[in-house]
N, C-alpha and C positions, 0 to 999 in steps of 0.2 A: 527421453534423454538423447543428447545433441549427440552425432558420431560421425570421424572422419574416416572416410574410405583412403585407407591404402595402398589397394591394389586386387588383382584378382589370381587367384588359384584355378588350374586346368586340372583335371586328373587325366591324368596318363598311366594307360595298362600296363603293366612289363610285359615278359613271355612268359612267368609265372604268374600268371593272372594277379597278381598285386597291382594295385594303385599307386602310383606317384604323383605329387602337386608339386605344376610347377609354377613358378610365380613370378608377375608381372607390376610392379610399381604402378600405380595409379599416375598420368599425367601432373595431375593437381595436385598429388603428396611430394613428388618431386619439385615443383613448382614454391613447393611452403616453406618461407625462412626457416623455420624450426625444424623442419624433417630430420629425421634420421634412423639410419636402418636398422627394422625390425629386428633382420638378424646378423650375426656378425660377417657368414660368410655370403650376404647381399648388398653390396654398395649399391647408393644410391644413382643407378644409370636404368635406362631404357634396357629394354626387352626382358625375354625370356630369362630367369631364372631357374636352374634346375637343382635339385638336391645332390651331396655327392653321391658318386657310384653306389655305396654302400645302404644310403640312408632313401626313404622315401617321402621326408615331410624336410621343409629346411629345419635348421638348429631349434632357433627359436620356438618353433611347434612345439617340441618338447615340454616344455616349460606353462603351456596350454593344454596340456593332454594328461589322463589319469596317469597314476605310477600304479603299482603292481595292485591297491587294495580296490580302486576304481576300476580298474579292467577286469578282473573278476567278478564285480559288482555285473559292469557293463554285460562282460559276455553270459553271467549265467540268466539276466533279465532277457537278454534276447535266444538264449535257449530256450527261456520258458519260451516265449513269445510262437520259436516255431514250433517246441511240442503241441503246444495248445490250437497252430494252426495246419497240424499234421504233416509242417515242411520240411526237407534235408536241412538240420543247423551245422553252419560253420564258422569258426571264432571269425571276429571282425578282426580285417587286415587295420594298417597304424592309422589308416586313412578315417575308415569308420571311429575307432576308438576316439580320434582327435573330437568328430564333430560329432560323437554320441554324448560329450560333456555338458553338462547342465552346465547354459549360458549365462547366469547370474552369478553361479561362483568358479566360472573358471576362473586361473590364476593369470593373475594379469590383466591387460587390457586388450589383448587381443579377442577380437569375435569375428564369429564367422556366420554368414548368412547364403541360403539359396533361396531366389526367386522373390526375396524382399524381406524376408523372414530368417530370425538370428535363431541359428541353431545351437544346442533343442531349444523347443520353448518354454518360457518360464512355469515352473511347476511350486508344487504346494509349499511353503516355509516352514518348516523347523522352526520348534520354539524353543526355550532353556527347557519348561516344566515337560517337556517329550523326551529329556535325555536317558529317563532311567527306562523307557521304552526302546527307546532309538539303540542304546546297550542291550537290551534286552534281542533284536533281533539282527544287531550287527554278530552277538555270541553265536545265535542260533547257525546264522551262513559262515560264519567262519568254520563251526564243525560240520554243515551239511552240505554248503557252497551249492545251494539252490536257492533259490528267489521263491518263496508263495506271499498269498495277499500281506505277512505281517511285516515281510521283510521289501515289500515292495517301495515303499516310502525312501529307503536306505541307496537308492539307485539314485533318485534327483537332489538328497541332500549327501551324499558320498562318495560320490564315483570324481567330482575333480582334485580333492587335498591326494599331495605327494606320499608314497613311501608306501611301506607294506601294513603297519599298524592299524586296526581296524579305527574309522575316525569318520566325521560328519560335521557339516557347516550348520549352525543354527544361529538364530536372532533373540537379541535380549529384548527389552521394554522399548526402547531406543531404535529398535532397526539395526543397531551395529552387529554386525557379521563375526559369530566366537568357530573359532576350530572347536570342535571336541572329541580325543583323542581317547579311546576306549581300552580298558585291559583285555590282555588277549588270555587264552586259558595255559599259555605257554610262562607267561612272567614269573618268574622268582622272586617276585618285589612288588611292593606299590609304584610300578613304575610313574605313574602319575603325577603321584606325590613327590617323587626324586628330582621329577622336573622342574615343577614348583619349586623346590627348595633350588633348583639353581638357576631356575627365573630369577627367586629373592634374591640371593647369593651377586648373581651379575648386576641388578639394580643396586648393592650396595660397590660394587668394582668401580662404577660409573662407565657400566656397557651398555648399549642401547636395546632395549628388549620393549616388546607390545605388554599394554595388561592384560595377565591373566589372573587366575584360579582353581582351586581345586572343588568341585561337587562328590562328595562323601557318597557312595550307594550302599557303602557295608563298614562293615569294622576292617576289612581290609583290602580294600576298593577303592578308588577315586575315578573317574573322568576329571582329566586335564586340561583346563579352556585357555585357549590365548585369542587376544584380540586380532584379526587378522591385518596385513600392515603395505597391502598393495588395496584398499579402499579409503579414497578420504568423505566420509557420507556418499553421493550415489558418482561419486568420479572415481574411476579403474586411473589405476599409476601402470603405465607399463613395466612390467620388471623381465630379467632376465636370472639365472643363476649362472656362478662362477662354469660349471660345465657347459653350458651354453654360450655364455660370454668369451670364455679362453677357446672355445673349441675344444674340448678333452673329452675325450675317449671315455665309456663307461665303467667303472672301476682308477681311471688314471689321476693321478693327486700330484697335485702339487705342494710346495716346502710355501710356509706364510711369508717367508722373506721373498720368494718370486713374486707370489700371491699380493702383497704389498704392492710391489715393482707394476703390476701388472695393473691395479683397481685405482691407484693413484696417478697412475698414466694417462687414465680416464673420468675420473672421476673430479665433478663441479667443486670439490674441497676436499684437496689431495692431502692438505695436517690432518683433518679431525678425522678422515677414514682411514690414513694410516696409523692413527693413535687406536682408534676404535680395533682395528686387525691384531694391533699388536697384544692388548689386552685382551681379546677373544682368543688369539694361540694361546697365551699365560694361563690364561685361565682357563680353557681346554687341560693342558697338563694337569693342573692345581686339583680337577674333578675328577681325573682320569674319563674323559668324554670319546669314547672309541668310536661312536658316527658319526665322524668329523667327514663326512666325505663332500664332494664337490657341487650338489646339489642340496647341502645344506647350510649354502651362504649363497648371498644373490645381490643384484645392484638394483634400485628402483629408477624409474626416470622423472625427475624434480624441475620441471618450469627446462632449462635449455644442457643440462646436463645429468650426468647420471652418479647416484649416490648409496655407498652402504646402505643394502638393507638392514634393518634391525635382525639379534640375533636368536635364533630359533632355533628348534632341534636340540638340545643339549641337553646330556644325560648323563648322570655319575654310572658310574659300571666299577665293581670292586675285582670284576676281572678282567683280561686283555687287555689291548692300548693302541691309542689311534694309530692309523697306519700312516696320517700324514706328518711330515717331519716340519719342525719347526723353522730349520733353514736348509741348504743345500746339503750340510757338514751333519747333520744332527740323527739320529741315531734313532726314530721312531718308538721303539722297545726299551729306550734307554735317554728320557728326552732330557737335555741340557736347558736350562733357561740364559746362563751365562751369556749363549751362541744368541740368542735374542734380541739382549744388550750390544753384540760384538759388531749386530746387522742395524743396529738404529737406524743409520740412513736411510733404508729400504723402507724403514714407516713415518720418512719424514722428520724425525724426533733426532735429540743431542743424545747422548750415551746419558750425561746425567739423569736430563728427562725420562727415559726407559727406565733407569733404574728405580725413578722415583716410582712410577708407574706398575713396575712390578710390586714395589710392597706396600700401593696402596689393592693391589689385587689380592696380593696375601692379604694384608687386612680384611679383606673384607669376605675369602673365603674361611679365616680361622673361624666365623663366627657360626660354620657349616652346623654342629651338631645342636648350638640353641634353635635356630632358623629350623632346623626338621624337627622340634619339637613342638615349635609354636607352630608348624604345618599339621602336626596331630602324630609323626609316626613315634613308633615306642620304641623303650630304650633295647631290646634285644634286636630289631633291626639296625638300629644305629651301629651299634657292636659289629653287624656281618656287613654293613658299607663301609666300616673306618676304612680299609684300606683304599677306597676312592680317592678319600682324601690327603694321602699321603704327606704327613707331617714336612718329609723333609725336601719335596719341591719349596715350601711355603720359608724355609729357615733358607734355604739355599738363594731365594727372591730377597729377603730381608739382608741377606751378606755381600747383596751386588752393588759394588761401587761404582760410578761412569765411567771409571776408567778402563778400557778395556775390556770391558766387561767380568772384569777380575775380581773376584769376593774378599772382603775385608777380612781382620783379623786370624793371620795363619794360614788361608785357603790363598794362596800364590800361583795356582797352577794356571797356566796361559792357556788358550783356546785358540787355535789357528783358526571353390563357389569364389566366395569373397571376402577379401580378409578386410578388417573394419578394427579400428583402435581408439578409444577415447580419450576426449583431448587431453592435453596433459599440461594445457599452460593456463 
C-alpha cells in the first residue's frame, strides 16, 4: 500500500520526564495541491511545530490514539511484559500509548513509522467466528485488568476503537473491518441490542449510519457490530472528530446550531451535512441519547474537502439526558425542538424544510417498540426503555409549523518518528 509522508515528529523530553512531539511538515506535503493540515492548530508553513503548553501530542493525535478501553489493554500487556522481564514497570506516557496502537486499525489515516517500519506491526486478524472468544476474554480483563496468554490477542485487535466499552476490530468473509462492541458486567440492558434498534431507527430518519448487526451470545447478550466508516477497501480516509476539529477541551460541548455553524463552514457540501446535523440533534432528543459528547461525531476527508461522518455511538438511555444543548437558548434537561426550527439557518435549511424534517424523524422513531421487537428484545424491557422514547418530543415535532418555529393548533407560545497519511484522493 502506496503512502504519503507528511512530515516528521521529534520527541522532546519535558523536565518531567514526559515526551512531547513536535512536528514538522514534510517539504513535499506542503508542496502538494491537495494538502491540508493534519491538524487544526498546524497550518500548513515551514518549521517546527510544537503542541500547546498543556498538551503533548498535536490535536489530531488524539483521534489516532486509544481512549480509555485501549490504554488499559495497552498498559496492562506491557506490565506483563516487564513482570515477565523482571523490570521496574511504568504506565506508558501519551507518546508511548499513540505509537503502541495496532497500525492496521488505528483510526484514521494517520501512521507512524520508525526506521522504515509502521508502528506496531501488523499482527494476527480477528475473525467474526472468534467473537464469542474475543468476549469471552475481553469479560475476563475487565474484572482482572491483567493480560495472560487468553487475553493476549485482545491487545492487537482492541486497544485502538474510542471510548471505555469493552470492544475489538474483526474481519467478515470479505476483509471488511466490523467494530465489535462487548457487554460490560455493569449494563442494565441489552445494551447492544439498543443500538441496533437505533442503528435501524436512524436508517429509517434518513440519517447516515455504517452497516451493522447484532450477534446473539445468550438470551440476554448481544455483541454490537458496525461496519467501520474511515476505510474504503485497503484506503484509510483521514478523519478528525468535532473535539479535535473545533479545538474543545475534554468534557466541553457545544449547542448543534453552533456545531452546524461550524461543519458547514468547512465542509465540501454544506446542505446535505447541515440537513444530516440537524436530524442527528432531533433525533438524539427523540431517544433520549445522553453520549452525545464531542468525540462522538467526526468529519471524514473526501477527495479535496471534508465531510460528515456517518453517525455512530447512539444509545437510548431511559435515564438522564444529554448534556449538549440543541441551540444556544435551549435548556439541556429540558430540550425544545421548536428552538431547532427557530435556528434553520444555522443547517442551511428554510423553517418549512426543518419542520418537514422533524416529523419525518418522528416518523420514523414512532416505529421504536416494533423495531426492538424484530431485533429480538421482549416485551418487559421494552416497558423499562419506554421512557427513552418519550412520546411527547415526537407529538411536539409533528405540531411544528415553519413558521417560526411555532406549533400548530392552540400551542402559540413564541420562542425567542514519522507521521505518514494515505492518499486520500
Amino acid at each position: 500500500m502506496d503512502a504519503t509522508k507528511v512530515g516528521e515528529a521529534e520527541t522532546v523530553e519535558t523536565s518531567t520526564r514526559q515526551r512531547r512531539l513536535v512536528f514538522t511538515y514534510d517539504r513535499g506535503w506542503l508542496s502538494t495541491p491537495d494538502a491540508f493540515p493534519i491538524s487544526p492548530e498546524m497550518p500548513l508553513t515551514s518549521g517546527p511545530h510544537e503542541p500547546f503548553p498543556s498538551r503533548h501530542t498535536p490535536l489530531a493525535f488524539d483521534d489516532a490514539a486509544p481512549d480509555r478501553w485501549g490504554r488499559d489493554l495497552i498498559n496492562a500487556g506491557h506490565r506483563r511484559q516487564a513482570k515477565e522481564s523482571g523490570q521496574l514497570w511504568r504506565p506508558l506516557d501519551e507518546v508511548g500509548l499513540l505509537l503502541a496502537v495496532n497500525d492496521e486499525t488505528r483510526q484514521g489515516a494517520l501512521r507512524f513509522r520508525l526506521d522504515g517500519h509502521f508502528l506496531s506491526q501488523p499482527q494476527e486478524r480477528a475473525r467474526m467466528h472468534e467473537l464469542a472468544d474475543l468476549r469471552a476474554a475481553a469479560a475476563l480483563f475487565e474484572q482482572s485488568g491483567e493480560i495472560d496468554e487468553s487475553v493476549e490477542h485482545l491487545i492487537a485487535v482492541g486497544s485502538s476503537p474510542g471510548g471505555a466499552v469493552p470492544k475489538a476490530w474483526v474481519h467478515d468473509e470479505a476483509d471488511r473491518m466490523w467494530l465489535a462492541k462487548f457487554p460490560r458486567a455493569s449494563d442494565l440492558a441489552d445494551v447492544g441490542a439498543w443500538e441496533q434498534v437505533a442503528m435501524m431507527l436512524q436508517r429509517r430518519a434518513g440519517i447516515a449510519v455504517q452497516p451493522s448487526q447484532i450477534l446473539r451470545l445468550g438470551n440476554s447478550e448481544s455483541v454490537f457490530l458496525a461496519q467501520r466508516f474511515d476505510r474504503e477497501g485497503e484506503r484509510r480516509l483521514p478523519y478528525q472528530s468535532f473535539k479535535t476539529m473545533f479545538m474543545l477541551d475534554d468534557g466541553e460541548r457545544k449547542d448543534y446550531a453552533s456545531l452546524s455553524r461550524e461543519v458547514t463552514r468547512i465542509s465540501a457540501n454544506p446542505k446535505a451535512d447541515g440537513e444530516q446535523l440537524f436530524a442527528r440533534a432531533a433525533f438524539g432528543v427523540m431517544v433520549n441519547n445522553i453520549d452525545d459528547h464531542m468525540r462522538n461525531h467526526g468529519l471524514l476527508r473526501r477527495g479535496p474537502g471534508w465531510r460528515l461522518a456517518p453517525s455512530f455511538d447512539v444509545n437510548p438511555s431511559a435515564r438522564g439526558f444529554s448534556d449538549t444543548p440543541l441551540t444556544p437558548e435551549d435548556d439541556p434537561a429540558n430540550p425544545d425542538l421548536r428552538l431547532l426550527v427557530e435556528r434553520a439557518e444555522d443547517f442551511h435549511m428554510t423553517q418549512d424544510g426543518a419542520a418537514q424534517r422533524l416529523k419525518h424523524v418522528a416518523n420514523a422513531v414512532e416505529a421504536w417498540a416494533d423495531v426492538a421487537r424484530e431485533t429480538g428484545i421482549d416485551p418487559e424491557t421494552l416497558r423499562s426503555m419506554s421512557t427513552a422514547f418519550d412520546e411527547s418530543h415526537r407529538e411536539t415535532a409533528k405540531r411544528i409549523s415553519g413558521t417560526k418555529g411555532t406549533s400548530q393548533k392552540g400551542d402559540q407560545r413564541g420562542l425567542s518518528g514519522q507521521v505518514w497519511i494515505k492518499p486520500h484522493v
